[in-house]
C-alpha positions in Angstrom: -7.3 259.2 66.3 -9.6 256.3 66.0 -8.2 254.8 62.9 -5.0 255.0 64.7 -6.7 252.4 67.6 -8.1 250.1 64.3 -5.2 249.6 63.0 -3.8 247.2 65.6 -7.1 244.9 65.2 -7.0 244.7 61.7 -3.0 243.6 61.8 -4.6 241.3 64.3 -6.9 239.7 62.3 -4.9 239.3 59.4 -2.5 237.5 61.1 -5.4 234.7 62.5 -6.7 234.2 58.9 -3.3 233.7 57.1 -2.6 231.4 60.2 -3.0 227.4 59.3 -5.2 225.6 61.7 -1.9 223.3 62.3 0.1 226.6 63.4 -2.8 228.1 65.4 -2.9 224.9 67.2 1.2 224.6 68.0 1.1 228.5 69.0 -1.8 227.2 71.6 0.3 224.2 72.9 0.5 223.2 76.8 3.6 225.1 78.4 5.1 221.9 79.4 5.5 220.7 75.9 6.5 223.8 74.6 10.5 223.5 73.3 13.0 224.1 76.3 15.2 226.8 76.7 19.2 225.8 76.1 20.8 224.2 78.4 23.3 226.6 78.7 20.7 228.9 79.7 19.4 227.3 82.3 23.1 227.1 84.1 23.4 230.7 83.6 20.8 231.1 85.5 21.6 228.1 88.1 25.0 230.2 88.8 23.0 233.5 88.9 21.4 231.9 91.9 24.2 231.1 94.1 24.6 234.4 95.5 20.8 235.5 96.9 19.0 237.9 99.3 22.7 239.4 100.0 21.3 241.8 102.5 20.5 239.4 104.8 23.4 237.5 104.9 25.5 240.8 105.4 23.2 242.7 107.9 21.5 240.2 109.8 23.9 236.7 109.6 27.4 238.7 109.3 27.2 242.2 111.0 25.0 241.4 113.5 26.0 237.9 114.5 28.9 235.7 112.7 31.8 238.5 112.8 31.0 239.8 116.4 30.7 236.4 117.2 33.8 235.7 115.7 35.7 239.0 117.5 36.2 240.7 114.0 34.2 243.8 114.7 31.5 245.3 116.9 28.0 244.1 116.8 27.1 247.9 116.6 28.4 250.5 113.4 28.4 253.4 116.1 30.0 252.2 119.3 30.9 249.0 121.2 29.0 245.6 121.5 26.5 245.4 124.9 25.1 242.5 126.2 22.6 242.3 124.0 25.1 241.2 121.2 24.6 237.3 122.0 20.2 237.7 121.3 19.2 236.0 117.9 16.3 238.0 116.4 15.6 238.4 112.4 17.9 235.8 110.5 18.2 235.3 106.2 20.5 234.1 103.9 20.9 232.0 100.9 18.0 229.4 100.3 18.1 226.4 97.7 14.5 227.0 97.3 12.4 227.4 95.2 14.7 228.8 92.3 17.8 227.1 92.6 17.7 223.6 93.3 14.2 223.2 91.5 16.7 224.6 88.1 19.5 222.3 88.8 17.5 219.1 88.7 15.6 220.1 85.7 19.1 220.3 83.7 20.3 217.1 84.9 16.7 215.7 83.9 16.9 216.9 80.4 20.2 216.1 80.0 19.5 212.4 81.3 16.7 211.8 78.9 19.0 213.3 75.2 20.4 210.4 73.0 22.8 208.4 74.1 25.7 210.5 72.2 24.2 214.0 73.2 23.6 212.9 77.1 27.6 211.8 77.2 28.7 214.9 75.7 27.0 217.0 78.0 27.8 215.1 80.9 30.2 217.8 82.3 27.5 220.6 82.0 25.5 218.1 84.5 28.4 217.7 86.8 28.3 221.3 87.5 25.1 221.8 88.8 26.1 219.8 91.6 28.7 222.1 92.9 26.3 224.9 92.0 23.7 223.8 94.0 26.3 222.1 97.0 27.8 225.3 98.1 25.2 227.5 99.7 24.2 224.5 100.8 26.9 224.4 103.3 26.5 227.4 104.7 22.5 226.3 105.1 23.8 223.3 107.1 26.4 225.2 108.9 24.0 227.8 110.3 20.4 225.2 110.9 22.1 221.9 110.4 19.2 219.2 108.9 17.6 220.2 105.5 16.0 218.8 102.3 18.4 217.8 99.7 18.3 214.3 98.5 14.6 214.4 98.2 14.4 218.2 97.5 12.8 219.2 94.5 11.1 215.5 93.4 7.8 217.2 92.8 8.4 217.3 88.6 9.7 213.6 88.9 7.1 211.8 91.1 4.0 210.2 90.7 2.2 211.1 92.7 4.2 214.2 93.9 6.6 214.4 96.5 5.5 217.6 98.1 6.4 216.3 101.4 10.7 215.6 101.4 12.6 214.4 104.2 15.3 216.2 106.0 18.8 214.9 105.8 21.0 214.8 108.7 24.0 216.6 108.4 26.4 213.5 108.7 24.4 212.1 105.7 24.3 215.3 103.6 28.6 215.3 104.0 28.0 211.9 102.8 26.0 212.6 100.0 27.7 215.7 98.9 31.1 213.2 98.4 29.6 211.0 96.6 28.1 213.6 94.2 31.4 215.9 94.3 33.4 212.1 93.1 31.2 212.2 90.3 31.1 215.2 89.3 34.9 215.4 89.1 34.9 212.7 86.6 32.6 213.9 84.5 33.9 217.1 84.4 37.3 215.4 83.2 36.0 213.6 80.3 36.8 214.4 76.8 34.9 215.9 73.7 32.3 217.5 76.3 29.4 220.2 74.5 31.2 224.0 75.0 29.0 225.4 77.5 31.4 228.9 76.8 30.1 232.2 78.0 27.2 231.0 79.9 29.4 229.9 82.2 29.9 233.2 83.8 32.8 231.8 86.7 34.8 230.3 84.3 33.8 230.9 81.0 33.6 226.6 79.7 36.6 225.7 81.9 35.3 222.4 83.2 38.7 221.6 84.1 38.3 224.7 86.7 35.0 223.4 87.6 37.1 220.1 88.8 39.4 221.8 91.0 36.4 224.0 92.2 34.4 220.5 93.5 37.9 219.1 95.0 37.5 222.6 97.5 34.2 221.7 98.4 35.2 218.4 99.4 38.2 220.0 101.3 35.1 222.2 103.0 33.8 219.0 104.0 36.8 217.5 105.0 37.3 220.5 107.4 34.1 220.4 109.3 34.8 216.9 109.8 37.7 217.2 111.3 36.9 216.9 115.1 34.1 214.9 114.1 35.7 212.2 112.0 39.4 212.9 111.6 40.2 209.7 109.8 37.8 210.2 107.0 38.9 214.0 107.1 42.3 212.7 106.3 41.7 210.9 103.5 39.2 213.1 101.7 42.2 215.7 101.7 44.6 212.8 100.6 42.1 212.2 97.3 42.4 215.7 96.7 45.9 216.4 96.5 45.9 213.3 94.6 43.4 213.8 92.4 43.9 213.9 88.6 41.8 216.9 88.3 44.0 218.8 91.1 43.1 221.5 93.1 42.8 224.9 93.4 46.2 226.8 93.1 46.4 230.0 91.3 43.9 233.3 91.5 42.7 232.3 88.3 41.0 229.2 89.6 39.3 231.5 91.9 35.5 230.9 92.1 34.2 234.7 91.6 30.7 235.3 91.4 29.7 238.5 89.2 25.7 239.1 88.9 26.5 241.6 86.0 28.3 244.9 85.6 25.1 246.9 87.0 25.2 244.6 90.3 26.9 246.7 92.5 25.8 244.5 96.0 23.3 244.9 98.2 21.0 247.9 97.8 20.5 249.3 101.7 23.3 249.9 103.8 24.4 246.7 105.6 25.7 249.1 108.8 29.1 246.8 109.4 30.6 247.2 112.7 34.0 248.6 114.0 36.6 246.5 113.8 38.2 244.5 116.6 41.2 245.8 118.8 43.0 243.0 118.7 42.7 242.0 115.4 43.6 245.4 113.8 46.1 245.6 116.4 47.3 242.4 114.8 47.6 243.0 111.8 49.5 246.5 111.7 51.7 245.0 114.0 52.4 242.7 111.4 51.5 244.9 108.6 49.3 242.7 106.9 47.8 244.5 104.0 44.8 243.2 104.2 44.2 245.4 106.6 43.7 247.9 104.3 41.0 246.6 102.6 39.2 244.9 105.4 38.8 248.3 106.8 38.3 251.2 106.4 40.8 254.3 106.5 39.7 256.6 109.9 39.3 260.4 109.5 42.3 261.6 111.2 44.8 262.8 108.0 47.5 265.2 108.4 44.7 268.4 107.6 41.8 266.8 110.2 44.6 266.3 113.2 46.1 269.6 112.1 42.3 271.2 112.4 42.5 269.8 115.9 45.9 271.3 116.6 44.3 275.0 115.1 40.8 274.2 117.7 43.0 273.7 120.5 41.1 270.2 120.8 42.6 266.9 122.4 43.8 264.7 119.9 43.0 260.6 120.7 45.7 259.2 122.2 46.1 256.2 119.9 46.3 259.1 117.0 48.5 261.2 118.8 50.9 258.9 118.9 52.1 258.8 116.0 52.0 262.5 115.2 55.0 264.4 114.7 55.1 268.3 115.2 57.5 271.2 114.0 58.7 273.8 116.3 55.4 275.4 116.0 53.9 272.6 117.3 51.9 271.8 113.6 51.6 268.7 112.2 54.8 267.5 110.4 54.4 264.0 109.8 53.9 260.6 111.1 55.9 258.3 112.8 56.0 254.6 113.6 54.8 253.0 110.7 53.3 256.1 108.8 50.7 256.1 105.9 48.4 254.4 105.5 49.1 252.0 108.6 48.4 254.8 111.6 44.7 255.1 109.7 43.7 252.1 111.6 42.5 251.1 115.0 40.1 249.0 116.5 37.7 249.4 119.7 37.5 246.5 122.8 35.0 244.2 122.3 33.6 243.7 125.7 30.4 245.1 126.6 31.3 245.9 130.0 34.6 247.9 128.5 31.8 250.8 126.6 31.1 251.9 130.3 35.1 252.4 131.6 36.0 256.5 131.0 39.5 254.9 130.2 37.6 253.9 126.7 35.7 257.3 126.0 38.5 257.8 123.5 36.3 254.6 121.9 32.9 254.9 122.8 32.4 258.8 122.9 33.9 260.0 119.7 30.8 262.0 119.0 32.1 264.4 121.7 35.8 263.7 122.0 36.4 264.1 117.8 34.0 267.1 117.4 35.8 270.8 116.7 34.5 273.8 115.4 36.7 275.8 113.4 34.9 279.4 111.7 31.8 278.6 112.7 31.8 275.2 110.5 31.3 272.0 113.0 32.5 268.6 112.2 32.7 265.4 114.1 35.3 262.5 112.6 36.1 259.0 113.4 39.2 257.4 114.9 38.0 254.3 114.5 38.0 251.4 111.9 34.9 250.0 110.7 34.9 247.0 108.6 35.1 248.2 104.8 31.3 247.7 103.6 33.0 248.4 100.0 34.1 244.6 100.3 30.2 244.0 100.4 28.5 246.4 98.2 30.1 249.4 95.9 27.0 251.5 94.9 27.5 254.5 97.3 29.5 257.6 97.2 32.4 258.3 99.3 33.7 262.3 100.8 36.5 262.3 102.0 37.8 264.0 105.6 39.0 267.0 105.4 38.8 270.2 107.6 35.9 272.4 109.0 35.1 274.3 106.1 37.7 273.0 104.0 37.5 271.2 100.2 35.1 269.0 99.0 36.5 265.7 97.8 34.4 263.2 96.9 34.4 259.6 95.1 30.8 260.2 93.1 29.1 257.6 90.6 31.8 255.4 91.7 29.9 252.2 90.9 31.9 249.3 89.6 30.4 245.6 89.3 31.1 243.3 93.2 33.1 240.4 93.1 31.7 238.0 95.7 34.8 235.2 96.9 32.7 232.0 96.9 36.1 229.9 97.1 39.8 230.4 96.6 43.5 229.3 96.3 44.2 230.9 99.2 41.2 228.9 101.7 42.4 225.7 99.2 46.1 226.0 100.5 45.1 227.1 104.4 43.6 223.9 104.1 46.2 221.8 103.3 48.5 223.6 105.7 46.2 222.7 109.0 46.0 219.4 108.1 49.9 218.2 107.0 50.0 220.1 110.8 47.4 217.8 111.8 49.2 214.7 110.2 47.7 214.0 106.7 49.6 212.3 104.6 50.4 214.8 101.9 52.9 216.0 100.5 55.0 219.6 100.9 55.1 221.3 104.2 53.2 223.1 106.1 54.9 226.6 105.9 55.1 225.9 101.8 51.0 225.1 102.0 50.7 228.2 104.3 52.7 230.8 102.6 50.9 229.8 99.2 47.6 230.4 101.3 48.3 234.2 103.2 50.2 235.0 99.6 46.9 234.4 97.4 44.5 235.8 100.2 47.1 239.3 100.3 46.6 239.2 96.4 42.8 238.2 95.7 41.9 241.0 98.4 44.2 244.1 96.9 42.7 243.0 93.5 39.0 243.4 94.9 39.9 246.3 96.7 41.5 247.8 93.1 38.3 245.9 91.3 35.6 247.7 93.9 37.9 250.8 93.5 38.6 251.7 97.0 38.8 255.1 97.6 42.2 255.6 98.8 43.8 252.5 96.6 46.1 254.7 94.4 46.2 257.8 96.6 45.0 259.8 99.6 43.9 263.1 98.0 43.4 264.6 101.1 47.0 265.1 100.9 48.4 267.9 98.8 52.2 267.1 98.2 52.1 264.0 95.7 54.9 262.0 97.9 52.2 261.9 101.0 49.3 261.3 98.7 50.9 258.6 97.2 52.3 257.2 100.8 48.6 257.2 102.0 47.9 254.5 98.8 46.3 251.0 100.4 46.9 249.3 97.4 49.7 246.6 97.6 53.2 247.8 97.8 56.3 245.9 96.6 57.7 243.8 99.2 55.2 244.0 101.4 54.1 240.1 101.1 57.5 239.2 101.2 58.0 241.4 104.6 54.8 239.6 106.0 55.8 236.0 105.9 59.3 236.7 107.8 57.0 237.9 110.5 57.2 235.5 113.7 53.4 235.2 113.5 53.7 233.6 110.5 56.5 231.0 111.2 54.8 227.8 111.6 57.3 226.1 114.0 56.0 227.5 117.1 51.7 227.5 117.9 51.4 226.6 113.9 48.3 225.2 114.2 46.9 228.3 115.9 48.3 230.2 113.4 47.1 228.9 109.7 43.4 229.3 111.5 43.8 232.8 112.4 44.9 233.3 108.9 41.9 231.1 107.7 39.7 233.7 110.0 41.3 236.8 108.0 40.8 234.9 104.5 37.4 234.4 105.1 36.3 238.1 106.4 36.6 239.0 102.7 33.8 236.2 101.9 30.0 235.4 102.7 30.5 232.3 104.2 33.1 229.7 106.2 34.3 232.6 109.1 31.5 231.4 112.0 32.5 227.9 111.0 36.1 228.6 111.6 35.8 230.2 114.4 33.6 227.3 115.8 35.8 224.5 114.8 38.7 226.2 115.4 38.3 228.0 118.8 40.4 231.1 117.6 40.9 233.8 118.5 42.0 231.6 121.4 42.3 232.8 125.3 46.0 234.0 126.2 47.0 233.6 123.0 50.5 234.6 122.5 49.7 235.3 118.7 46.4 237.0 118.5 44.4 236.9 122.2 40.3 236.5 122.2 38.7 239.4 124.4 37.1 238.2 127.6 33.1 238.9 126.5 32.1 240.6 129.9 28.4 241.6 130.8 28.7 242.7 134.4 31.5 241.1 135.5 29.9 238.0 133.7 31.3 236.2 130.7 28.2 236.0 128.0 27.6 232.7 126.3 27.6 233.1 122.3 25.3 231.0 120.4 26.8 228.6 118.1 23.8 228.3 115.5 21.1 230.6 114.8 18.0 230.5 115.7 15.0 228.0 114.3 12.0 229.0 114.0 9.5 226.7 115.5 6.9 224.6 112.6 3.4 225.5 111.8 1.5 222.8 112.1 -0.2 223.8 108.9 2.9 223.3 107.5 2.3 220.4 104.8 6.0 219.1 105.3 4.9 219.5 109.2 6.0 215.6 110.4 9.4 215.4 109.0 10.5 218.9 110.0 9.4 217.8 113.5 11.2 214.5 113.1 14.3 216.4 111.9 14.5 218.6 114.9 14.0 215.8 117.4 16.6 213.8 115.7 19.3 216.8 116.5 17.7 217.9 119.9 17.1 221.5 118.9 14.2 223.3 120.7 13.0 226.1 118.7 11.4 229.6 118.7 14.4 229.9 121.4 16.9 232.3 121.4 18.3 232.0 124.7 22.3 232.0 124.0 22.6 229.2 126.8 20.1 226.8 124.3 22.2 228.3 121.1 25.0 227.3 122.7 24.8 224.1 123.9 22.4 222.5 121.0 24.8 222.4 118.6 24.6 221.0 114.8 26.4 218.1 114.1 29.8 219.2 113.0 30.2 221.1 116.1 29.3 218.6 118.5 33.0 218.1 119.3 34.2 221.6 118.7 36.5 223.4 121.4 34.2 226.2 123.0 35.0 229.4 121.8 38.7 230.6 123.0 39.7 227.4 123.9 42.3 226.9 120.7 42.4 224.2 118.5 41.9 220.8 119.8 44.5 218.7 118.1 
C-alpha cells in the first residue's frame, strides 16, 4: 500500500521539473490579475441572485406580516389572527449585498474598460444588470425606505476605499432608478449587440425582452409615485406606452425566475395562513379561477362528507350547503356551483371574531371536523389555506379520504418553482389605473384591464400546471371519471370569458376600486408589490360594495397595522455608523421599535400620502 501513497508525489514532482520558470511563475500569479471569467457568466450568476433567502421573504415578510396585513389570509396556519398579528419581530428578505450588487458593477466595470468596438457591442449585456440589480431593490425600499445604492459597492473602484456609502433617500433612488432604466432601454435597443444566449436564463439573449422588462420597472415606479407625485407619475407611464422598445404584453414577456430544475423553493415549511372570508368569498362568487391556485382545495370531498354522514357527525354549515342527498339521506352530489368551487372557504379575519361560538365552525375544526369511523380517527379541514405549492413544490401531498379508507398520495412530486418577478398582467393593471386616473394614453380602461385579469387567470393556471398542483387534471378521490374530472382546478374553457361579464369587473361603476383589487389578486401569486398595493391603494376598502375590508377588532378596539417593518436600531461599531444615523433622522424613523402606532405613523416616503388602510383609493 505504500507505493500506492508514492505515486501521487512522484506525478507531483515531475510535473514541477518539466514546468518552465515562466509557467511556474503565471500558475503563481496574484488573483486579481488572474484572466476573468466571461461575461456571460457573471450575468448568470447576477440573475441567479435576484431571488435570495426565499424563506424569509415567505415566512417572516409574507405569511406573517404583508398578506394578513393585506386581508389575504390569517396571520396563523391553524386558526384565526389575535391581536398579536400587528407585532413586528424577526424580519428577512432579499439583500443587494454582498453578492449581487458587488457582481453587477464588476460587469459594467469590465465591460467599460474593453476596446472601443468590444465595449459597444456589449453595451446591452451592461444595460441589464441594471434591471437586475433595480428590482429587489424596490421591494428593499418599499419595506425600510433609505438604502445604499448610488455609492454601493465603490470599494473595487476607489482610492482609497469607499467602505463607508451613503444612503439614498427614496425620492432620489426613484430618481436614479429612471435615469438608469432610460439608459438601459437604449442600450438594450441597439443593433449588432455580443449574443449573451443561454446565460441569460429569463429570456434566453432576448434584449428586446429585457427592454420591455425595464419599461415595467419604471411603471413600478410610476405607481408608488402616484399620490406622491402624480404629474411625473403621468408622464413616466406616457414614455412607456410610447416607448420604441414597448412594453410588456404577452406571457412570453413574462419575467420568470428559475434557479434550476433541482430548485424546488424554499426548504422548510413557510406555514401560510388561511385564506380570507371575503376574498375567497369574492372570488367564487365571481368564480375567478385563480382561486383555485391561490388556495388550496379543503378536505370535504363527496367520500370525507359522506364519512360524516356514516359517523352521524355535524357537517359545517358552509359545507353542508351545498350537499345534496338521496332518499337515504347519502351524499348525491353538489349543488350551487359544484366541483371544484364548494372546496373553498375562508375564515374572518378579526381577532376578536376567534372568541364568538357563531365561528367555532372556523376556529374549532380540530373538534367540530373529527369522526371516528372502525376505530380509525381522522380530523379534516374546511378551510382554505393559501396554496404554499405557489411558493415551494418539494413536499408530498395525501389526499383526504375516509377513516380507514385508500391511500392516495402525490409522492416525489418535485418539479422546478417559477417565481413571477414581473408580468403582462401587473404591466396592463397598470395602465388601466392610470387612463382611470387621467393619463394620457391611449385604449381604455376596460381594454387595459381585461388584458391585465386575462394574463394574471393564464400565468397562474400555467404555474399551477408547471408546480403540478395536485388536483389540476383531476380529483382522484373521486371514483366515477365524470366527478374526477369535474373536481379539475385547472382552467376550463370559458371560464375567462364568464369572468369579465361579471359586474365586478365592469369598470364603469367604482373602476378605480376595482383594477386594484385585481392588482391585490395578481400580486398574491408573487414575492413582492402586494403590501405596496394595499398601502397605496387602501383596498380592500371599508363598505366596499365590491370586495369589503374586515373591521380588525382587538376588544372592541380597531388595531393599528404597521406600514413598514421594523428597523433595527445601529451599532455604533458599525463602520458605516454616521450615515445610517443620518439616513434615519432624515425620514424620522425611530428604531428597535415595534409598536404598530410608531409603524404606522412613520411612514417611508412613497406612503407619506397614502389613504390609511380601508379608506379606498384617493383619486
Amino acid at each position: 500500500m505504500k507505493y500506492i501513497y508514492k505515486l501521487p508525489l512522484i506525478l507531483m514532482a515531475v510535473l514541477v521539473v518539466s514546468c518552465s520558470k515562466d509557467e511556474f511563475a503565471e500558475l503563481n500569479t496574484n488573483p486579481s490579475e488572474v484572466a476573468q471569467p466571461d461575461i456571460r457568466f457573471s450575468v448568470a450568476e447576477a440573475i441567479h441572485e435576484m431571488y435570495r433567502d426565499d424563506y424569509t421573504i415567505w415566512f417572516y415578510n409574507n405569511f406573517k406580516y404583508a398578506y394578513p396585513w393585506s386581508q389575504l389570509t390569517t396571520a396563523s396556519s391553524a386558526g384565526g389572527n389575535s391581536e398579536t398579528m400587528v407585532e413586528m419581530e424577526n424580519a428577512g428578505g432579499q439583500s443587494l449585498y454582498p453578492r449581487l450588487y458587488a457582481n453587477t458593477r464588476d460587469v459594467r466595470a469590465r465591460i467599460e474598460a474593453m476596446e472601443e468596438d468590444e465595449k459597444q457591442a456589449r453595451k446591452a449585456i451592461s444595460a441589464m444588470t441594471f434591471a437586475i440589480q433595480i428590482q429587489p431593490a424596490l421591494t428593499i425600499t418599499d419595506n425600510y425606505g433609505a438604502m445604499v445604492y448610488t455609492q454601493g459597492a465603490m470599494g473595487a473602484y476607489t482610492s482609497p476605499p469607499l467602505i463607508t456609502p451613503e444612503y439614498d433617500l427614496q425620492e432620489q433612488l426613484f430618481d436614479t432608478w429612471l435615469e438608469e432604466l432610460d439608459g438601459a432601454i437604449e442600450d438594450l435597443s441597439a443593433a449588432n449587440q455580443f449574443k449573451i444566449g443561454g446565460q441569460d436564463i429569463i429570456y434566453n439573449g432576448d434584449y428586446g425582452k429585457w427592454a420591455k422588462f425595464c419599461n415595467l420597472l419604471k411603471l413600478k415606479i410610476a405607481a408608488r409615485l402616484v399620490n406622491q407625485n402624480q404629474a411625473k407619475a403621468f408622464k413616466i407611464v406616457e414614455e412607456v406606452v410610447n416607448s420604441p422598445a414597448g412594453y410588456m404584453n404577452d406571457l412570453s414577456d413574462d419575467f420568470i425566475y428559475h434557479r434550476g430544475i433541482k430548485y424546488y423553493g424554499t426548504g422548510n415549511g413557510t406555514q401560510p395562513g388561511i385564506g380570507s372570508k371575503n376574498l375567497i368569498d369574492f372570488m367564487v362568487a365571481n368564480k375567478d379561477p385563480r382561486v383555485k391556485v391561490l388556495f388550496n382545495k379543503n378536505e370535504f370531498n363527496g367520500e370525507v362528507v359522506q364519512a360524516f354522514i356514516d359517523a352521524g357527525k355535524e357537517l359545517p354549515p358552509y359545507v353542508e350547503q351545498y350537499v345534496e342527498k338521496d332518499l337515504l339521506g347519502n351524499f348525491a352530489g353538489w349543488s350551487g356551483p359544484g366541483e371544484p368551487w364548494v372546496r373553498y372557504h375562508g375564515v374572518p379575519l378579526s381577532p376578536d371574531a376567534t372568541f364568538e361560538a357563531s365561528n367555532d365552525i372556523y376556529f374549532k375544526q380540530d373538534i367540530r371536523n373529527k369522526i371516528t369511523i372502525d376505530g380509525v380517527e381522522k380530523t379534516y379541514s374546511s378551510t382554505s389555506n393559501f396554496a404554499e405549492r405557489v411558493v415551494r413544490t418539494g413536499y408530498n401531498h395525501t389526499y383526504p379520504t375516509k377513516p380507514g379508507g385508500r391511500l392516495i398520495e402525490l409522492k416525489d412530486n418535485y418539479p422546478p418553482v417559477d417565481v413571477i418577478l414581473g408580468s403582462s398582467a401587473e404591466t396592463n393593471l397598470y395602465l388601466a389605473e392610470f387612463k382611470l386616473l387621467g393619463a394620457n394614453i391611449s385604449g381604455s380602461a376596460q381594454d387595459y384591464f381585461n388584458k391585465g385579469v386575462e394574463l394574471s387567470v393564464l400565468r397562474m393556471d400555467k404555474m399551477a400546471q408547471n408546480h403540478r398542483f395536485p388536483y389540476y387534471d383531476k380529483d382522484p378521490v373521486y371514483i366515477e371519471e365524470g366527478e374526477a374530472a369535474a373536481g379539475a382546478t385547472k382552467l376550463q374553457a370559458g371560464e375567462l370569458a364568464a369572468l369579465l361579464t361579471q359586474p365586478a369587473y365592469d369598470l364603469s361603476v367604482d373602476g378605480l376600486e376595482k383594477v386594484y383589487i385585481q392588482q391585490v389578486i395578481n400580486f398574491a401569486a408573487t414575492p413582492g408589490d402586494l403590501w405596496t398595493t394595499t398601502r397605496r391603494s387602501g383596498v380592500p376598502a371599508v363598505n366596499s360594495d365590491v370586495l369589503p375590508r374586515e373591521a380588525m377588532l382587538a376588544s372592541g378596539t380597531e388595531l393599528t397595522i404597521p406600514r413598514r417593518l421594523l428597523i433595527n436600531a445601529p451599532s455604533k461599531d458599525n463602520k458605516n455608523y454616521e450615515n445610517y444615523v443620518k439616513a434615519l433622522e432624515a425620514q424620522g424613523f425611530t428604531t428597535g421599535d415595534n409598536t404598530p402606532s410608531v409603524l404606522n405613523t412613520e411612514r417611508i416616503w412613497f406612503d407619506l400620502q397614502n389613504p390609511q388602510y380601508g379608506e379606498g383609493p384617493k383619486n
